[in-house]
DSSP file (Angstrom, degrees, kcal/mol; ACC not computed):
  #  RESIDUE AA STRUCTURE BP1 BP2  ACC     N-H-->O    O-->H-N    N-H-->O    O-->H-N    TCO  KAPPA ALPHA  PHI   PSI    X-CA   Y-CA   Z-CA
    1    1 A X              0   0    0      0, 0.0     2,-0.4     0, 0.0     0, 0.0   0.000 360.0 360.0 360.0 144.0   47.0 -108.6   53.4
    2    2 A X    >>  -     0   0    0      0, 0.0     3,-6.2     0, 0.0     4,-1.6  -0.828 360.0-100.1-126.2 139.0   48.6 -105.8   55.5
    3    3 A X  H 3> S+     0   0    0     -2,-0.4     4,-0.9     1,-0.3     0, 0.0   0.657 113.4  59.2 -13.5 -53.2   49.5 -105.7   58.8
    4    4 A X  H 3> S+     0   0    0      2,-0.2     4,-0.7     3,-0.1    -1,-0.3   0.744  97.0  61.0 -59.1 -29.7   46.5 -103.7   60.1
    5    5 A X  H X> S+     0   0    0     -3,-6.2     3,-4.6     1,-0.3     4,-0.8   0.960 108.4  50.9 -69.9 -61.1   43.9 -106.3   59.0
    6    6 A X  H 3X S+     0   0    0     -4,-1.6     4,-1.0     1,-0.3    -1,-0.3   0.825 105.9  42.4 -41.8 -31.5   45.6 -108.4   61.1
    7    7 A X  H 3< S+     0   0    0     -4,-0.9    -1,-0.3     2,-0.2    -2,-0.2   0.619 108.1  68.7 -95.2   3.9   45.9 -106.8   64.2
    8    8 A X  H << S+     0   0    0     -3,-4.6    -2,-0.2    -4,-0.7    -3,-0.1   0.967 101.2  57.7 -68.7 -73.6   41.8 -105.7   63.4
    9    9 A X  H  < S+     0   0    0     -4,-0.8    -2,-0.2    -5,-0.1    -1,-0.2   0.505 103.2  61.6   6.4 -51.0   41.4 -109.3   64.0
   10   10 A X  S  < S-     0   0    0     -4,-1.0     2,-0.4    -5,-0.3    -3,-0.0  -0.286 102.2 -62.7-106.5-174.9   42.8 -109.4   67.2
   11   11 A X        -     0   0    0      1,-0.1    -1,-0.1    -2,-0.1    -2,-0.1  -0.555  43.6-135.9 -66.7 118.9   42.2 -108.0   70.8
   12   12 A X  S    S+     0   0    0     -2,-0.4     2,-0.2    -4,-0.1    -1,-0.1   0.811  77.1  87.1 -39.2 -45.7   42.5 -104.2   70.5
   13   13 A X        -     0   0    0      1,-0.1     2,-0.9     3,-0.0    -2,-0.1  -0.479  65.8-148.0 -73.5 130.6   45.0 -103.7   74.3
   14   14 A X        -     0   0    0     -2,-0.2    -1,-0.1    24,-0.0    -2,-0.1  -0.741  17.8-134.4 -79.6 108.1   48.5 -104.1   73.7
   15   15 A X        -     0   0    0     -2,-0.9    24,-0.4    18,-0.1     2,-0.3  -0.356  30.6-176.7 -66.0 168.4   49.6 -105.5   76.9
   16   16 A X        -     0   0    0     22,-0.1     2,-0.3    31,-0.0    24,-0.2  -0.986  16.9-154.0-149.4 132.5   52.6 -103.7   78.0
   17   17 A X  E     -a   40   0A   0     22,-1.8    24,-2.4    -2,-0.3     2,-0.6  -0.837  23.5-123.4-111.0 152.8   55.2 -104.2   81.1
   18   18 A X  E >   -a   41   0A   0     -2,-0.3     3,-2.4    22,-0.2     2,-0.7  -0.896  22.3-120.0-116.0 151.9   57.2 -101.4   82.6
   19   19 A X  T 3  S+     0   0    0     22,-4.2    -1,-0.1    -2,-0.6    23,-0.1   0.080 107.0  60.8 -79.8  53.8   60.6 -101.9   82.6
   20   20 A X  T 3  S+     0   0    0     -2,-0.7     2,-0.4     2,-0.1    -1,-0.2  -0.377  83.2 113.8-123.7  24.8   61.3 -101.6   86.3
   21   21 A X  S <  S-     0   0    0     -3,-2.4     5,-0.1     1,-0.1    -4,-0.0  -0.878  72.7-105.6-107.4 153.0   58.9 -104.6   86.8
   22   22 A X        -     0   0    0     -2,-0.4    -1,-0.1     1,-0.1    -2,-0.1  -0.047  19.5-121.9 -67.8-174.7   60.3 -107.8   88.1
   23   23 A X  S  > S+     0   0    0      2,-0.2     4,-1.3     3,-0.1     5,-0.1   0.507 115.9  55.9-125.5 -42.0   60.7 -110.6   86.0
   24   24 A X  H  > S+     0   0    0      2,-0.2     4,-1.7     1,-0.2    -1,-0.1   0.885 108.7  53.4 -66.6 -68.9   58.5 -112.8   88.0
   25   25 A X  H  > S+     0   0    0      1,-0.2     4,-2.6     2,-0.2     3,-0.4   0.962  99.9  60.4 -30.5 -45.2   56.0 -109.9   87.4
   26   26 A X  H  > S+     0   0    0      1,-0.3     4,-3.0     2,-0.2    -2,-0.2   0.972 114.2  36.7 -73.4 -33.7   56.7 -110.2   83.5
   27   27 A X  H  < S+     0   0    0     -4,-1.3    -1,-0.3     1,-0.2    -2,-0.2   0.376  98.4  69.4 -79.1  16.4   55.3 -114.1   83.6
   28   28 A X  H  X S+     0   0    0     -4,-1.7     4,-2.7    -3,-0.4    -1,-0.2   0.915 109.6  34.7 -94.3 -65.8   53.1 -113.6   85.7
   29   29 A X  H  X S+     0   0    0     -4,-2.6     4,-4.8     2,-0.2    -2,-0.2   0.930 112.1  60.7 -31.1 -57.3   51.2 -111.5   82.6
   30   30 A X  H  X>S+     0   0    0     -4,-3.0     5,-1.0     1,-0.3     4,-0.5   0.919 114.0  34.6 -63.8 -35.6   52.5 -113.7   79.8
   31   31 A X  H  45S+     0   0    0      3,-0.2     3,-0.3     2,-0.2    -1,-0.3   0.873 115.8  53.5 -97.8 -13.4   50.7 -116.8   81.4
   32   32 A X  H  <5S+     0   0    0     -4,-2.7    -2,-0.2     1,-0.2    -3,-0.1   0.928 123.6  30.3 -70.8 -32.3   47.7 -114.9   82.7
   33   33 A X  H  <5S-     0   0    0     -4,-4.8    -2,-0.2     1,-0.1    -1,-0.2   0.361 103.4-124.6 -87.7  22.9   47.2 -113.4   78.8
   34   34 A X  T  <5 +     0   0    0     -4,-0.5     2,-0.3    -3,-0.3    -3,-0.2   0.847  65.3 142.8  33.1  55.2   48.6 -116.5   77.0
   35   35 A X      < -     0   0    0     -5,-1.0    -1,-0.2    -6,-0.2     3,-0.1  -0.821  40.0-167.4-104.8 143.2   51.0 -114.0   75.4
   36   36 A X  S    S+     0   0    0     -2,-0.3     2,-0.3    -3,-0.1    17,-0.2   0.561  76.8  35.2-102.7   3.3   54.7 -115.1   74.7
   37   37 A X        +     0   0    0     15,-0.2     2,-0.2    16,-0.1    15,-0.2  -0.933  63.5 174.7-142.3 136.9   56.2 -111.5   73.9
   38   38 A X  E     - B   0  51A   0     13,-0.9    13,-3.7    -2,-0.3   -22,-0.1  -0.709  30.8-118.6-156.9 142.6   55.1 -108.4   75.5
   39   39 A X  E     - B   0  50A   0    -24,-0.4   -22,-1.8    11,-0.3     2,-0.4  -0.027  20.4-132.2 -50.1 155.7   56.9 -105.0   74.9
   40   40 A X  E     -aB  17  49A   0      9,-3.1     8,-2.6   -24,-0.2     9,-1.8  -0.996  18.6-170.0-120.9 123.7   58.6 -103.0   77.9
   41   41 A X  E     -aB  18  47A   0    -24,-2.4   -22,-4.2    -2,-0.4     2,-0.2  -0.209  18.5-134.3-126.4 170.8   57.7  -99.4   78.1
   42   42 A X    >   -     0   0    0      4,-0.6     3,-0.5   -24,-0.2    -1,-0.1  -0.455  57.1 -70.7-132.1-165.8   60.0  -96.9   80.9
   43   43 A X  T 3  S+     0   0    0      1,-0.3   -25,-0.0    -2,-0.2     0, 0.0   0.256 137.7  57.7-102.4   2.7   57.5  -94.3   83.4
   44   44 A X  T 3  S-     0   0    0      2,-0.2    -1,-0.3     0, 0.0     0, 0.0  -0.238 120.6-112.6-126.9  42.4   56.6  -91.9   80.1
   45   45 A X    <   +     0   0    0     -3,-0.5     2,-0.3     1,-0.1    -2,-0.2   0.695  60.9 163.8  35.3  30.3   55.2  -95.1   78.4
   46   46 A X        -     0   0    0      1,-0.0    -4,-0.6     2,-0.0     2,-0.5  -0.669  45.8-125.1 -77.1 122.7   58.3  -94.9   75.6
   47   47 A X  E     +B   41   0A   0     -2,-0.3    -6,-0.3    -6,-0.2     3,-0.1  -0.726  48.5 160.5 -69.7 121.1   58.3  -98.5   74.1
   48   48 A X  E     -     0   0A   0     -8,-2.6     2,-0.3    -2,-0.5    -7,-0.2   0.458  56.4  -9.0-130.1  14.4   62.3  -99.3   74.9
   49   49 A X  E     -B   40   0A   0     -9,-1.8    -9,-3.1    -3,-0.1     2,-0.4  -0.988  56.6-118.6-169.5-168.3   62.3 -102.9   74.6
   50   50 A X  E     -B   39   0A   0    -11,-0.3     2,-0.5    -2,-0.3   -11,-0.3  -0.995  18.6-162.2-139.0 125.3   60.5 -106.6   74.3
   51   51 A X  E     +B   38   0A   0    -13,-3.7   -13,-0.9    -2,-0.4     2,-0.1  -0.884  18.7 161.9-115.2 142.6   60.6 -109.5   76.7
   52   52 A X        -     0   0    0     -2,-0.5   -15,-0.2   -15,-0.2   -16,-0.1  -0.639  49.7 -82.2-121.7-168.0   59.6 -113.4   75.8
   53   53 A X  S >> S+     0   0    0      1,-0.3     3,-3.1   -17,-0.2     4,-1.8   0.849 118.2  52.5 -59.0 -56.3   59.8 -116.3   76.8
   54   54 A X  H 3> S+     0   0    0      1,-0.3     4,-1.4     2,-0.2    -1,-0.3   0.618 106.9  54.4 -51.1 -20.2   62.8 -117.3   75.7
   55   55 A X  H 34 S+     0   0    0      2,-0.2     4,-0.3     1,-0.1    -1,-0.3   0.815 110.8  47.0 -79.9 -20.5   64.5 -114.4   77.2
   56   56 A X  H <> S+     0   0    0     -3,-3.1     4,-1.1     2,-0.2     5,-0.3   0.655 117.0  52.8 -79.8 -23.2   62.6 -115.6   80.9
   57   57 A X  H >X S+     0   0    0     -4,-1.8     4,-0.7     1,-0.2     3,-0.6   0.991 110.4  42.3 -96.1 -60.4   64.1 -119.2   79.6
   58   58 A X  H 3X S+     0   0    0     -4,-1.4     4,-0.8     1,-0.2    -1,-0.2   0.799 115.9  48.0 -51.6 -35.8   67.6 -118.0   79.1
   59   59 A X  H 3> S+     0   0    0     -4,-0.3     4,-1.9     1,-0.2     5,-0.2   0.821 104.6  58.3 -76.9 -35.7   67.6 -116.1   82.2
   60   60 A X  H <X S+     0   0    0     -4,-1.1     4,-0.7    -3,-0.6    -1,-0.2   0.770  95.5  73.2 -57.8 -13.4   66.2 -119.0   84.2
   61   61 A X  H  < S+     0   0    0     -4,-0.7    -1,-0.2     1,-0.3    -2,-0.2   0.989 109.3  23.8 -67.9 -28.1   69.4 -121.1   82.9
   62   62 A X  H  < S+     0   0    0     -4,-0.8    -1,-0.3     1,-0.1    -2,-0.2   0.799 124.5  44.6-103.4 -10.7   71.8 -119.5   85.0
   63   63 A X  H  < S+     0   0    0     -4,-1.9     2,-0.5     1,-0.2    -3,-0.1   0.618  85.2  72.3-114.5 -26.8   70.0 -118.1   87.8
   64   64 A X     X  -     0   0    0     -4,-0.7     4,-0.7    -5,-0.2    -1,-0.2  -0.702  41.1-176.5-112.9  87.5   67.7 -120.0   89.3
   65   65 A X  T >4 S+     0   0    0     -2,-0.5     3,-1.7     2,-0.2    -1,-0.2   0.911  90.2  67.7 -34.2 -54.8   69.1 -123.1   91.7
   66   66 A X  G >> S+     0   0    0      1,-0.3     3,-1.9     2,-0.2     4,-0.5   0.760  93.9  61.6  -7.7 -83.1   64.9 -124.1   92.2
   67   67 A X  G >4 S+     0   0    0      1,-0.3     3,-3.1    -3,-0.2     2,-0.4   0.677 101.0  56.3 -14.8 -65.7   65.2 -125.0   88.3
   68   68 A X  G << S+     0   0    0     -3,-1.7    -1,-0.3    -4,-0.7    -2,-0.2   0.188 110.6  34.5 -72.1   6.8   67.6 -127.5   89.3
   69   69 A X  G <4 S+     0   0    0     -3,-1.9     2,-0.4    -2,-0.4    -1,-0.3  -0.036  93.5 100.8-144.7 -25.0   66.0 -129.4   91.5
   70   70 A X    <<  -     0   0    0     -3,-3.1     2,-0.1    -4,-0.5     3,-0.0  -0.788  69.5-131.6 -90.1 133.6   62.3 -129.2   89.8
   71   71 A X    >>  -     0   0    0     -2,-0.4     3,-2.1     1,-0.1     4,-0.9  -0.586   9.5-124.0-115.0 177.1   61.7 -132.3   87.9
   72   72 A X  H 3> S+     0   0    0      1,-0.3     4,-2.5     2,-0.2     3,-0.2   0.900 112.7  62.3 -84.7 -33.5   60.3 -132.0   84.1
   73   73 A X  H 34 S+     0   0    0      2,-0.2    -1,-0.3     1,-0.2     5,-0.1   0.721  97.3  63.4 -49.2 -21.1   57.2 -134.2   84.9
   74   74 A X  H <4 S+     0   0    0     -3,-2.1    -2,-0.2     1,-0.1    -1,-0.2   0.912 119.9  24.0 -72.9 -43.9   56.0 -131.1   87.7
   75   75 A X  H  < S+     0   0    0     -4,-0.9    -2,-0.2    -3,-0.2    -1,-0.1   0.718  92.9 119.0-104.6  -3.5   55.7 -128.8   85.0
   76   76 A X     <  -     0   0    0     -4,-2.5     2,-0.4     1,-0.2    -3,-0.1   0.695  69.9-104.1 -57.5-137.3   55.1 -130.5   81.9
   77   77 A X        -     0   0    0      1,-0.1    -1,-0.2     0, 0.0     3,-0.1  -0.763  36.0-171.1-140.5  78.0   52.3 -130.0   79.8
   78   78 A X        +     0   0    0     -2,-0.4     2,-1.8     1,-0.2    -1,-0.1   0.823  63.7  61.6 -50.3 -27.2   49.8 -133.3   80.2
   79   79 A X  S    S-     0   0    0      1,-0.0    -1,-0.2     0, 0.0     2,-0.2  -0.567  74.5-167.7-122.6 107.5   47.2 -133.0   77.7
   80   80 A X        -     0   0    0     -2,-1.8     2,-0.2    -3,-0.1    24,-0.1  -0.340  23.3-141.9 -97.5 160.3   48.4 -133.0   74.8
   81   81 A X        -     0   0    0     -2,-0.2    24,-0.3    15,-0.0     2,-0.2  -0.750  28.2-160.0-104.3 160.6   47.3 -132.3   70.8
   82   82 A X        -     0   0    0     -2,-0.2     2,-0.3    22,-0.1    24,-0.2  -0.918  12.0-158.4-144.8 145.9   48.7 -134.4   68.7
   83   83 A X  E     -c  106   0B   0     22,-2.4    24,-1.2    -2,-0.2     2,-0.2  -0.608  12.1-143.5-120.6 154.8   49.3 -134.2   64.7
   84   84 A X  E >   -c  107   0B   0     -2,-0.3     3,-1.5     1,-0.2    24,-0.1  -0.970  25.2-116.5-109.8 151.0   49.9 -137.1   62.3
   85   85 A X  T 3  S+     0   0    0     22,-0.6    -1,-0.2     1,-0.3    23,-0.1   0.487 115.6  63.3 -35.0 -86.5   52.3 -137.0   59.2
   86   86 A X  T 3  S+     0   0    0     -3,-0.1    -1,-0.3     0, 0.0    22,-0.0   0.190  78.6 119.0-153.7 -54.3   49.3 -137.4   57.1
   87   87 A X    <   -     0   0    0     -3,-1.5     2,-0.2     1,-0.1    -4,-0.0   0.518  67.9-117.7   1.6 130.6   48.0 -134.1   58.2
   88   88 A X     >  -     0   0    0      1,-0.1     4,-1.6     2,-0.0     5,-0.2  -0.477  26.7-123.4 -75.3 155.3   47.3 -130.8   55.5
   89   89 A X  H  > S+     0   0    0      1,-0.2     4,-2.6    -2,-0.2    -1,-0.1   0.900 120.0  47.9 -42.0 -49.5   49.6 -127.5   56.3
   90   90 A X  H  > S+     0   0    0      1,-0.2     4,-1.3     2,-0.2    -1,-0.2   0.873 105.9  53.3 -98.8 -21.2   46.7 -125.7   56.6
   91   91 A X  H  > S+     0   0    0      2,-0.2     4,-1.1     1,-0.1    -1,-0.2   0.761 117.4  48.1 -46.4 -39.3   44.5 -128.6   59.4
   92   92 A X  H  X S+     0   0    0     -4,-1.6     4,-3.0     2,-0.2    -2,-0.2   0.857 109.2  48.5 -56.4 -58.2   47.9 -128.1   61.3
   93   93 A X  H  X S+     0   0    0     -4,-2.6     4,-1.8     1,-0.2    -2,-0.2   0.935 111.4  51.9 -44.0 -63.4   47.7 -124.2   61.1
   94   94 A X  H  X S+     0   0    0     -4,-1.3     4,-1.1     2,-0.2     5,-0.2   0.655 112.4  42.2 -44.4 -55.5   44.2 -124.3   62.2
   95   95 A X  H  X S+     0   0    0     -4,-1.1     4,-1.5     2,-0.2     5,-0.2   0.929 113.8  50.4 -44.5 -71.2   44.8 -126.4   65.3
   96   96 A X  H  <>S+     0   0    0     -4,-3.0     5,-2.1     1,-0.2     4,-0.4   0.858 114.9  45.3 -21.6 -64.9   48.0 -124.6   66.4
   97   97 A X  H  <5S+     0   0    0     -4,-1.8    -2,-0.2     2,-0.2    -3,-0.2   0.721 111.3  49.5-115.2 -36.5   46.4 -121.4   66.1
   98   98 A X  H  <5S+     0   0    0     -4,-1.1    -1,-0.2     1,-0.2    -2,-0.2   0.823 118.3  40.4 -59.8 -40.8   42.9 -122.2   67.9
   99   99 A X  T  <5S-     0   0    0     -4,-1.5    -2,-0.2    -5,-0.2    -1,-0.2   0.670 107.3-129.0-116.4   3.8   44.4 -123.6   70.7
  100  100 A X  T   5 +     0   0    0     -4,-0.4     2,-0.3    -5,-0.2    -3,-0.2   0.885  57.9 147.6  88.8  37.7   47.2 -120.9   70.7
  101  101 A X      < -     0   0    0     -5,-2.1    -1,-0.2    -6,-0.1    -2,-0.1  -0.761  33.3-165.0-115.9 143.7   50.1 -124.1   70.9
  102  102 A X  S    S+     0   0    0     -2,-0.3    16,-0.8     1,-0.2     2,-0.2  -0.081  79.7  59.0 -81.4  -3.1   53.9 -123.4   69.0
  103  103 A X  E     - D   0 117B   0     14,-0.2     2,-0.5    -7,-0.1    14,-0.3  -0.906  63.8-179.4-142.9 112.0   54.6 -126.7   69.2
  104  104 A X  E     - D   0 116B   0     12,-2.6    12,-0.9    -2,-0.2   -21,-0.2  -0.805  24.2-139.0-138.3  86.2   52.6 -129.8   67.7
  105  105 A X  E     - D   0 115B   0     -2,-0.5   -22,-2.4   -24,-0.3     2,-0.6   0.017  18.9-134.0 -31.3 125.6   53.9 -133.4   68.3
  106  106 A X  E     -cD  83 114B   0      8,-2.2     7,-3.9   -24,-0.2     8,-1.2  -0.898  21.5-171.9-110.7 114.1   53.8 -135.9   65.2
  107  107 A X  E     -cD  84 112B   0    -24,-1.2   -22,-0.6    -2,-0.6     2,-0.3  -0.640  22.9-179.6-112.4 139.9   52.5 -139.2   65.6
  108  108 A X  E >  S- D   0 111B   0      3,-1.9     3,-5.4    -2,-0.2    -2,-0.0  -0.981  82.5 -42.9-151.1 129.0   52.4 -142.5   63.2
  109  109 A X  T 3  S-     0   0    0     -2,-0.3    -1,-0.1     1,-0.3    -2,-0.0  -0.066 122.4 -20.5   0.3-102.0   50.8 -144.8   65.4
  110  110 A X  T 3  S+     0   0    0     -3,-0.1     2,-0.4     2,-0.1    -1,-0.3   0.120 118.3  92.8 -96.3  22.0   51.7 -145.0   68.7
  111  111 A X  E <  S-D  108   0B   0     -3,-5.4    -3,-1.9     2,-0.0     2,-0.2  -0.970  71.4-129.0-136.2 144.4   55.2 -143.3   67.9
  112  112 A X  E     +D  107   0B   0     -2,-0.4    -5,-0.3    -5,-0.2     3,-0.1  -0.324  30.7 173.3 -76.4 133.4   56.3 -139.7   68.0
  113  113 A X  E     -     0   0B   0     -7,-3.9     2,-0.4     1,-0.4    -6,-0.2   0.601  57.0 -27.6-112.0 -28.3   57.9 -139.2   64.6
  114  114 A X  E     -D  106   0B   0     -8,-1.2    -8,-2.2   -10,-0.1    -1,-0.4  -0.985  49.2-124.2-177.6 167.4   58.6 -135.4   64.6
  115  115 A X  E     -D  105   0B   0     -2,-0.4     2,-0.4   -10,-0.2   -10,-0.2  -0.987  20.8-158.5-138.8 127.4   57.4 -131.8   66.1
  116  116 A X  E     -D  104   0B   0    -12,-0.9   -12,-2.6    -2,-0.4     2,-0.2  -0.913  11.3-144.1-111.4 149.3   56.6 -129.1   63.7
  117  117 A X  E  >  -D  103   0B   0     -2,-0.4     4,-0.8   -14,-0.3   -14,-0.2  -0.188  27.4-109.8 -78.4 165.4   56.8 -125.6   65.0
  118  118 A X  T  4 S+     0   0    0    -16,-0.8     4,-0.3     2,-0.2   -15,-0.1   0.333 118.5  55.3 -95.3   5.2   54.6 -123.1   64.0
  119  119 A X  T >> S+     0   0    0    -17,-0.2     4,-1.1     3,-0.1     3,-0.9   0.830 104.8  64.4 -89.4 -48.6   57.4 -121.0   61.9
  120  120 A X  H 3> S+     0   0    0      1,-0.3     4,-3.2     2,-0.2     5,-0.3   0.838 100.4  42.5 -49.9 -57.6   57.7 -124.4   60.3
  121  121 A X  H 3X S+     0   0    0     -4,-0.8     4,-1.5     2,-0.2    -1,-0.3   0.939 117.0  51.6 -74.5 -33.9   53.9 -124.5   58.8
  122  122 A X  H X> S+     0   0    0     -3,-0.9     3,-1.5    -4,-0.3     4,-0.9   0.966 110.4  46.7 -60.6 -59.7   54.4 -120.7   57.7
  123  123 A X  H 3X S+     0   0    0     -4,-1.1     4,-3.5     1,-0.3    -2,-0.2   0.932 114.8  45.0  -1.3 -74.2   57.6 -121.5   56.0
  124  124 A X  H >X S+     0   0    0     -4,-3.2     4,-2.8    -5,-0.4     3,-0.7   0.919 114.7  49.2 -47.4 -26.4   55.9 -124.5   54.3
  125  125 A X  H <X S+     0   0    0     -3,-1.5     4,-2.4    -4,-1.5    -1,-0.2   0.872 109.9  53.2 -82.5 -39.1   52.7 -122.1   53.4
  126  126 A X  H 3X S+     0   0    0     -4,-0.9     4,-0.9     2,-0.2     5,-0.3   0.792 113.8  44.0 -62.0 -34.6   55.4 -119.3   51.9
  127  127 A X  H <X S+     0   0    0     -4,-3.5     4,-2.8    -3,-0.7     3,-0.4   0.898 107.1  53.7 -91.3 -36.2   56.9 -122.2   49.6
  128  128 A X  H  X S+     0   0    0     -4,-2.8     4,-2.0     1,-0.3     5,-0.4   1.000 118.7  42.6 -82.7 -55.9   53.4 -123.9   48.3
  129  129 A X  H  < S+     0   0    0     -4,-2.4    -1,-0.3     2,-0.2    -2,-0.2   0.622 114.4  43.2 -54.4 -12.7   52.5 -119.8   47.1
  130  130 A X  H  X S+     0   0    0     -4,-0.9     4,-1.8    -3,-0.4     3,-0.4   0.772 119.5  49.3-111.2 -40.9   55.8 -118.7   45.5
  131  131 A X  H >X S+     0   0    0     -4,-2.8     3,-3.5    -5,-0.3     4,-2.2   0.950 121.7  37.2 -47.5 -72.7   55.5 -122.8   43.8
  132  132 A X  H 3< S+     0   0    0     -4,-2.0    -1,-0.2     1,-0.3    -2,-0.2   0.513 117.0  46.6 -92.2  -0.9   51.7 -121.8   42.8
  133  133 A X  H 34 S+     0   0    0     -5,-0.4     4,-0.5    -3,-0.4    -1,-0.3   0.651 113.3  53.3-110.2  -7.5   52.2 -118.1   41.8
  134  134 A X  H <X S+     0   0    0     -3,-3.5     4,-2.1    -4,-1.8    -2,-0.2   0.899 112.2  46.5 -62.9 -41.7   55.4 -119.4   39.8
  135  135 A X  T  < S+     0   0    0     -4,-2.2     4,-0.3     1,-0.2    -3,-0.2   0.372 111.6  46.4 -84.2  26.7   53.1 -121.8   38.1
  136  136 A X  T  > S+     0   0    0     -5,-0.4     4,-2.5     3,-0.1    -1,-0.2   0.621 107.1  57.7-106.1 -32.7   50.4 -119.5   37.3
  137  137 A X  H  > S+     0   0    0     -4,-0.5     4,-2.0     1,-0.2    -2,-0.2   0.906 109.2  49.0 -48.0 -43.8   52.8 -117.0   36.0
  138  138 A X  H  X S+     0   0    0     -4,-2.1     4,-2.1     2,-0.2    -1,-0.2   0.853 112.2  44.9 -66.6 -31.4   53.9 -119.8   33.7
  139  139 A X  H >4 S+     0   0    0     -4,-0.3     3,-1.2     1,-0.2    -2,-0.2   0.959 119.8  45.4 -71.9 -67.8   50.3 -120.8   32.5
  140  140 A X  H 3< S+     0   0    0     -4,-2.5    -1,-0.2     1,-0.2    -2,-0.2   0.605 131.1  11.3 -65.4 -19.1   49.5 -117.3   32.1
  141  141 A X  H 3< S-     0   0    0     -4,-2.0    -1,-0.2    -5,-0.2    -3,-0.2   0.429  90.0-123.9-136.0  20.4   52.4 -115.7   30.2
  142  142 A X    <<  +     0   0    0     -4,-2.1     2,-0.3    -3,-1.2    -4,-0.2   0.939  67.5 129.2  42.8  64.7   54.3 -118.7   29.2
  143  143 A X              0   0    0     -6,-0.1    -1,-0.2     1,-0.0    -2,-0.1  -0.872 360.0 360.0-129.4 163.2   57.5 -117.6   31.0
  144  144 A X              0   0    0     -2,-0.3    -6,-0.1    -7,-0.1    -7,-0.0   0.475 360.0 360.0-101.4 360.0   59.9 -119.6   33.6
């Protein structure tokens, strides 16, 4: 699959920021369009950089006294999806990706066991094809 199919697939506008918008400004986009990333353009619409989250989260660390004072229960996230070990790669994928989550809590009854990411289930997805196109290689041309 190439690049293009994908992005056929998705919503056609690239949102965009310029850079001479605040920073308050740039989340203010990323949570109305439930984007984490959006490119930074200059006043002739020249792509000259990308901001996420993690760059608003880094920035936050040093800068903002509020932070320090705001407690984690004000902003967390109440309602949560939930995984179990027992769970396929691809039931995981499928969840994550419908409800637009990076992060999926793993549960074995009532206790949290782990959090898989969502590079974590591509990873795993990359390892079960390069396993199943070694072993087809083998059936078919009897090689290792």
């Amino acid at each position: 699959m190439k690049l293009k199919e994908i992005l056929e697939n998705k919503n056609a506008e690239v949102m965009t920021i310029n850079q001479d918008r605040t920073v308050h400004g740039a989340i203010k986009v990323l949570f109305k369009n439930k984007i984490g990333a959006l490119p930074v353009v200059d006043s002739a619409e020249k792509l000259v950089g990308i901001i996420s989250e993690r760059d608003v989260l880094w920035e936050c660390v040093d800068r903002d006294t509020l932070l320090r004072k705001t407690l984690v229960r004000q902003i967390m996230t109440r309602e949560l999806i939930l995984g179990i070990s027992e769970d396929d790669v691809s039931h995981a994928m499928t969840v994550m990706t419908s409800n637009r989550i990076r992060h999926l809590p793993i549960m074995e009854a009532d206790r949290i066991v782990g959090i898989i990411s969502i590079g974590d289930l591509v990873k795993a997805q990359l390892v079960d094809q390069k396993d199943e196109n070694r072993s087809l290689k083998q059936y078919m041309f009897g090689t290792s």
